[in-house]
N, C-alpha and C positions, 0 to 999 in steps of 0.2 A: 696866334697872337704875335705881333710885331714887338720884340722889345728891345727898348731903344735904352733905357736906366734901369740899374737894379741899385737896391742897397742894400749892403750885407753886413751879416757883425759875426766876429770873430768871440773867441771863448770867453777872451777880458773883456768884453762888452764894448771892444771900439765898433765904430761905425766906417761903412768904405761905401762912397758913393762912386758909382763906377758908370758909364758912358759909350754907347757904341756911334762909333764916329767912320765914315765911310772914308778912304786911302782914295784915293783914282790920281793915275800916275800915263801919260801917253809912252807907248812902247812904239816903238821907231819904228823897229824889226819889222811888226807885224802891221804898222800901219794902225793904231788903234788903241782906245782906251782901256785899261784896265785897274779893275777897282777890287779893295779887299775894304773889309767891315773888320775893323779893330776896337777892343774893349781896352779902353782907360778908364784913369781916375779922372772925377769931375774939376776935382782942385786945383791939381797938379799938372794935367797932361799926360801923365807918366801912362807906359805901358802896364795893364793887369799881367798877373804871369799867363801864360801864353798855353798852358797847359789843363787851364779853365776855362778857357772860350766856348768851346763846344760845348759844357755844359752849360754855362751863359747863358748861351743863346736857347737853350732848351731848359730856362729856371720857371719854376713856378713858387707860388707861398711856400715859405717854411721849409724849403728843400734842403737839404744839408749838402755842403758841398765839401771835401775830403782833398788837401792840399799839402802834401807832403805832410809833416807832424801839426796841422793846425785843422780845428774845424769851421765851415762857415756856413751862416745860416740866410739863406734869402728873408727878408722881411720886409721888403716894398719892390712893387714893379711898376716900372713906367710912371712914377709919382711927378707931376708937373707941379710946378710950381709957380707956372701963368694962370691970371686969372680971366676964367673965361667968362665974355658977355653975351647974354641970349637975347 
């Protein structure tokens, strides 16, 4: 599975809606593009910390994710909030 949004909530019940947004940056050097996938806030812009990404990218339901002294708990993936027409 592709995920592109996750939301998570922390112990006091906040909500973090978070964003994988692709970097791509031309490198001189080598003649060529180069792209990183970064996880932000949707809000803000702001970078997620950087030492959760990899599991991020690998979240499913309910997952607990474990962040220095905080816990976070996955509770929506890839929630859009376009409305699709068939």
């Amino acid at each position: 599975m592709n995920i592109e949004t996750v939301v998570l909530q922390d112990e006091d019940q906040k909500l973090y809606k978070l964003k994988k947004v692709k970097d791509s940056v031309y490198d001189s050097a080598k003649k060529q593009k180069v792209s990183n996938w970064l996880w932000i806030y949707a809000e803000t812009a702001e970078f997620f910390n950087f030492e959760v990404w990899n599991e991020l990218d690998n979240a499913y339901l309910y997952k607990i994710i474990h962040y220095k002294n905080k816990l976070f708990k996955v509770i929506a993936i890839n929630s859009n909030p376009k409305i699709r027409y068939s």
